[in-house]
N, C-alpha and C positions, 0 to 999 in steps of 0.2 A: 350770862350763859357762856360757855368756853366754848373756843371754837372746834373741840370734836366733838360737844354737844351738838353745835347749828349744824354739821358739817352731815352727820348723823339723821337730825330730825328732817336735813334737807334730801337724803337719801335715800330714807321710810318715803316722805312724799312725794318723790320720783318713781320711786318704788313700786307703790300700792295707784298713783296713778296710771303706769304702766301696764298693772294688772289688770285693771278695770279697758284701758285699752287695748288689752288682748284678748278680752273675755266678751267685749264689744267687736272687734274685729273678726273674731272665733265663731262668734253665733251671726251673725254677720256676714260673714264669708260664705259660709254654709248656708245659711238659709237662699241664698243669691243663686249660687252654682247650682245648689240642687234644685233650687225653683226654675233655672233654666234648663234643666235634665225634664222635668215634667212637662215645662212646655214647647219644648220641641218635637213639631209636629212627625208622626209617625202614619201615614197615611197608607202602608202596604206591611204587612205582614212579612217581618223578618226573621221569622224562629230557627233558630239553632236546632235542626235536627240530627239524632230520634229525638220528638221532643213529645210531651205530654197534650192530650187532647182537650184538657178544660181547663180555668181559669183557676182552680184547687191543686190540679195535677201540677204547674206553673208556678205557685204559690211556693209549694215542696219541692219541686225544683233549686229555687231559690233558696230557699231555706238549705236545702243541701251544700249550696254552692259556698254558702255564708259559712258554713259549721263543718265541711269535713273537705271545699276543693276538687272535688271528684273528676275535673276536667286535668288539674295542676298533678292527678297522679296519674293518668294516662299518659302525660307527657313527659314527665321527669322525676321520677319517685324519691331521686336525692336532695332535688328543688322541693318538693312535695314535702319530706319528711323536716327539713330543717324551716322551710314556713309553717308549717300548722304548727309545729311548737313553737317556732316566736310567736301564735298567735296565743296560744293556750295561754304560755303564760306572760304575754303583756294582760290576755283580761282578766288573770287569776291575780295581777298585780295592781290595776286600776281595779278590782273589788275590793282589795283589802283596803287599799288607800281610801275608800268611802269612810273609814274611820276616822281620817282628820275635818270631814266634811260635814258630816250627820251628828245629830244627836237626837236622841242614842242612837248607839252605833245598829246596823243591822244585823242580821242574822250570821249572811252568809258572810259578811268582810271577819267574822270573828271565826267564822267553820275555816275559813283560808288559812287564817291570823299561820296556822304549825308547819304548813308546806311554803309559808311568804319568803323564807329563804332561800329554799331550791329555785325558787319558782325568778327569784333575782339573779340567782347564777346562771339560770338556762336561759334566760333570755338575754341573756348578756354576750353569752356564747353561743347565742344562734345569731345576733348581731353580727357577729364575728365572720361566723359559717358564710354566711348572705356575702358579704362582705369579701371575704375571702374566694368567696364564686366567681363573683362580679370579675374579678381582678383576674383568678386564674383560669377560666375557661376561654377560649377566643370568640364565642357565640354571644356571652351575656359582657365580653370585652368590648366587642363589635357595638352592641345595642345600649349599653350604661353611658350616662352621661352624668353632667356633677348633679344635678338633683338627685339621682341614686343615690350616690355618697354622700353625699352632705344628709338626706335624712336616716342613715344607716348610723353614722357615725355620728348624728346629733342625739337617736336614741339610744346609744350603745354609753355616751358619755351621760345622760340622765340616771339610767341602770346604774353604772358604775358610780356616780356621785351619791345614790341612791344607799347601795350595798353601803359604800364607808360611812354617810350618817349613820345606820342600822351598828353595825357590827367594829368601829372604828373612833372616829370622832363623833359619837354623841352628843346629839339635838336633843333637848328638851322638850318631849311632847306636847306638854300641856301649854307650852305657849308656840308651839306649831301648831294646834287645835283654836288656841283662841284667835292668833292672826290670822288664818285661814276663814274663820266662822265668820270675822270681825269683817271679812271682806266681803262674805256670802248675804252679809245682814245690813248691810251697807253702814256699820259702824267700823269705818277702820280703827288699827293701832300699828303702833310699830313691829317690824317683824323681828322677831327671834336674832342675837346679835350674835347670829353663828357663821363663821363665811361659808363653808362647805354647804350649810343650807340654801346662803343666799344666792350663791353660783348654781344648785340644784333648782330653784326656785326661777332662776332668770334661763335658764335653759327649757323650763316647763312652759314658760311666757315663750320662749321661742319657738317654741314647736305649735305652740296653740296660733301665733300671726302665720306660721309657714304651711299649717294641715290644708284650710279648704282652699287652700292656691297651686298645690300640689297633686302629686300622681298619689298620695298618702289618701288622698279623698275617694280611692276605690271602695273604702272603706263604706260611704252610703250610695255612689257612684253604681254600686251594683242591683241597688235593687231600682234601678229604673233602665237598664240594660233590654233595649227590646229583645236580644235574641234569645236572653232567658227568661223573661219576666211575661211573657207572651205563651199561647197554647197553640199547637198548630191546628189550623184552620182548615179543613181541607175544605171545604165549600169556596172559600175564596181564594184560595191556591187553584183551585181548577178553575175558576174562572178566567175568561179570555177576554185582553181587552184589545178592542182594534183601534190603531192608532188612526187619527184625524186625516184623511187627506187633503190634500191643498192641491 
């Protein structure tokens, strides 16, 4: 065996070990945090009002707050307008990527498959926009610290490694589909001997050890939100409670 044979096969197995410990850390992490979101006790009724009176009303609430931010445009419509499109399209770009992961592919990563372009340029530059906020207002100057940038600028650099595989230096799919599958199915292989892939691939492992230790985790962080995830009460809002005397 030459030595950029070993040198190589010892890389894949750094490699694909790494994976599986990001993928272990990832689900992991998450399941930890959030499970500590649930069981932190909530003993008084804290709703964010005007808030809905039943536990359905709450429900959509939520759902709202996940899908359109309706608080984030009362406050800042320029904030407002350049988040909900990094949100649109990071999830119109983790759908189509279901294609290297499924077989067969599904429905809807193939309905995406004609806008997966735009949809890589605007989030690239709504990275930017964020980014460029952070830096030039003195409010969100004031309040940014480096975990802001560092995951602004770790997914702005995924996008853009992303865009030049696609439309530049060409990855061979079929064996981004099999080393991906091979990892899902706990048969590894080596991966794809493309570097722009492998620096795209080790930045994806970075983000998945950095999410559920992060402010990134608002992402499930919100549906266990007492002051929206809760109906207002009036029965126990009115009630009185007299403190102990001693």
């Amino acid at each position: 065996m030459s030595t950029s044979t070993a040198l190589w096969t010892l890389f894949s197995t750094i490699l694909i070990g790494l994976a599986y410990f990001a993928a272990l850390a990832f689900a992991g992490g998450l399941a930890w945090r959030l499970t500590g979101y649930l069981r932190t006790p909530m003993p008084w009724p804290i709703t964010q009002t005007p808030a809905p009176t039943s536990d359905a009303g709450a429900a959509v609430r939520v759902a709202g707050d996940v899908l359109i931010f309706p608080a984030l445009f009362k406050a800042d419509k320029a904030l407002w307008a350049g988040a909900w499109i990094f949100h649109a399209a990071l999830f119109t770009i983790l759908t189509r990527h279901l294609r290297y992961f499924t077989y067969p592919v599904p429905g809807i990563s193939l309905a995406l498959s004609p806008v997966a372009l735009w949809a890589g340029y605007i989030f690239g530059l709504a990275c930017l926009y964020l980014f460029w906020r952070r830096l030039a207002l003195p409010r969100t100057l004031y309040l940014s610290g480096l975990p802001d940038y560092f995951a602004l600028v770790l997914l702005g650099l995924i996008a853009g490694t992303g865009i030049l595989m696609k439309y530049w230096a060409h990855v061979y799919l079929v064996d981004v589909k099999a080393f991906t599958l091979g990892l899902l199915t706990l048969r590894p292989i080596a991966p794809p001997e493309h570097p722009l892939f492998l620096v795209h691939f080790l930045l994806v492992l970075a983000l998945m050890l950095y999410f559920p230790f992060s402010k990134l985790l608002h992402a499930g962080g919100i549906f266990f939100s007492p002051t929206r995830n809760q109906p207002y009460e009036v029965q126990k809002r009115g009630k009185r409670y007299v403190g102990i005397r001693y």
